[in-house]
N, C-alpha and C positions, 0 to 999 in steps of 0.2 A: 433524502436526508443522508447524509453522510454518517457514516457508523461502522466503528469500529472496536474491535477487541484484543485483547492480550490479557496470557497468564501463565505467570512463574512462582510455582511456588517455590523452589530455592531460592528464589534472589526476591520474592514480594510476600511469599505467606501465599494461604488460600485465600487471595483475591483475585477474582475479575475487574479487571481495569476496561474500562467502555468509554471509549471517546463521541461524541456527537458533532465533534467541530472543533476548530482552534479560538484562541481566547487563554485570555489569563485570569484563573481559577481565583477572585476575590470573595465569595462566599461560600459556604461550607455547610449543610442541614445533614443530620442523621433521621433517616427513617425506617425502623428496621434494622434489619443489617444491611440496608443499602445506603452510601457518604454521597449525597448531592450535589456537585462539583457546579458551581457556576460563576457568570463573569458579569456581576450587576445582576440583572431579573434574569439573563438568559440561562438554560441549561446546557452544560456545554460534557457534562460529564458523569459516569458513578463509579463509584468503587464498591462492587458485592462484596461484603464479607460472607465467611463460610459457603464460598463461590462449589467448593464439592458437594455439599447438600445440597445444591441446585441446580447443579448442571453436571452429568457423566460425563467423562473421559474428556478433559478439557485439556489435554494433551499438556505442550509446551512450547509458547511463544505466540505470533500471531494465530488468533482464532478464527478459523473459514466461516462467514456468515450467511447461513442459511436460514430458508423460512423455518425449520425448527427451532432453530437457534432465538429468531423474531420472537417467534412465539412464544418461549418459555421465558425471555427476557422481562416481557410486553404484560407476561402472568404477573411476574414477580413486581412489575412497578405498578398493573393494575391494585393488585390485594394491598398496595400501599398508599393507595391516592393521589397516586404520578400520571403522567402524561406519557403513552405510546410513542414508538417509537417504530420507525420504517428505514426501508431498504431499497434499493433498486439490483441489489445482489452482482454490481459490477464494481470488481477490486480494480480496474482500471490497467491491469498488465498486460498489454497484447504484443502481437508481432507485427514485427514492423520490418520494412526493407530498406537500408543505408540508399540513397537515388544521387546523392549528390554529398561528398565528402572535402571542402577544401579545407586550406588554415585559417585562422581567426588572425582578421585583419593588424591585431595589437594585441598577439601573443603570440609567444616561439613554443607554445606544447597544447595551444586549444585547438578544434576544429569548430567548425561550422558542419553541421551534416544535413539536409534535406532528407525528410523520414516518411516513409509511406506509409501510412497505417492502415490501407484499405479505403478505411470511407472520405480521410484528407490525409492532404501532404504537409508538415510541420517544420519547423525549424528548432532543433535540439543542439545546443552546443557540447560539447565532450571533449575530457580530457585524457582520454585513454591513449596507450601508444597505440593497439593494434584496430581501432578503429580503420575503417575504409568503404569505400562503394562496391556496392551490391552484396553486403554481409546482410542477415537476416539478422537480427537483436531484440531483445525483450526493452518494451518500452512501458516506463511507470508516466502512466496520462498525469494528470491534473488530478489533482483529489485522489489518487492512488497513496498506499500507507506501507510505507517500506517497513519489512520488518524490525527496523529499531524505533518504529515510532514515528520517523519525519515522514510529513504530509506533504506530496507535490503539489507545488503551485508555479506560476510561468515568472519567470524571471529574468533578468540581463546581466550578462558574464561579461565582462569588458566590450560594457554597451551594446554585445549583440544578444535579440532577444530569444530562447528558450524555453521551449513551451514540452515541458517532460522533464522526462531523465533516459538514456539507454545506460541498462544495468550489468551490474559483474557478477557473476554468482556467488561471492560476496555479499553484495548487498542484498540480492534475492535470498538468503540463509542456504544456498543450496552447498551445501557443505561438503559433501558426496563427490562435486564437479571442480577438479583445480581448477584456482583460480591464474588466469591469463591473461587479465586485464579484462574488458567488456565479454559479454559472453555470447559466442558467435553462433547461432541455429543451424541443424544441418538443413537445407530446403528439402531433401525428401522427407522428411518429419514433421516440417510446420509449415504452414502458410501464413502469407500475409493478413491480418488483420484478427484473427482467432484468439481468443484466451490463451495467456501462455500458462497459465498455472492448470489451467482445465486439461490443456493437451498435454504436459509435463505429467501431469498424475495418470492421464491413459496409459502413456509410453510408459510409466514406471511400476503397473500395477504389479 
């Protein structure tokens, strides 16, 4: 199941915002203080009210989802007459190696790049200047949740097809790291195909 979190309290109040999937939120149930977001019968969403009563230190912005995190979620919509809710605990952001970098056949600023991810090779379009071959880059899979919210899915950039995204530390929120256009790994720090957020938080303890 796909699942996901976010919470701001200056810009939303003391809510946790819980995604479980895309869909346009046509019905609305209060249970609790938890808002039932759905799209027809499906559940696609909730919104915890007084999200601090229920969960510590809920930082600010995307929420890292852990089997704790599951569980006390899973408490709160059990004690409500809800329906559990799962994880496979992968945000979908790994490394990846640039293998093949040209232009896009019907644009003067896209490329075409061939992206290694370890277990397959991919086809990502990018429109970065500093893009190139054999740059190591953070790649948001399919179903990966960028920290503003947008959900990867595979798509086509002037007709050629792209299955990801390679990210800027920008879009990653890495705030910390000028932004340069796409955000280039040093290879003695990361390898092809590992967690970039798991190995980013070692290297930064």
């Amino acid at each position: 199941m796909l699942l996901h979190a976010f919470y701001n309290f200056e810009g939303s109040g003391d809510v946790l915002l819980v995604r479980l999937g895309s869909g346009t939120t046509s019905v609305i149930e209060t249970v609790g203080d938890l808002v039932v977001l759905k799209d027809g019968q499906k559940t696609i969403g909730y919104n915890l009210l007084n999200a601090s009563k229920h969960f510590d230190k809920l930082g600010n912005g995307k929420i890292e989802i852990t089997p704790d995190f599951v569980e006390k979620l899973n408490n709160i919509l059990k004690s409500n007459g809800l329906e559990e809710v799962s994880s496979d605990f992968n945000d979908h952001f790994i490394v990846g190696k640039v293998v093949e970098c040209e232009l896009h056949p019907d644009s003067d600023h896209l490329h075409v790049c061939q992206v290694d991810k370890g277990y397959e090779q991919v086809q990502i379009v990018c429109g970065a200047k500093n893009i190139a071959k054999d740059q190591l880059v953070v790649v948001a899979e399919e179903n990966a949740v960028m920290p503003s919210g947008l959900i990867i899915k595979p798509s086509k950039l002037r007709g050629q097809p792209s299955a990801g995204m390679i990210c800027s530390s920008i879009e990653l929120n890495l705030l910390d790291i000028p932004y340069e256009g796409i955000l280039v790994l040093d290879e003695n720090l990361y390898s092809v195909g590992e967690n970039f957020y798991k190995r980013y938080g070692e290297l930064n303890v």
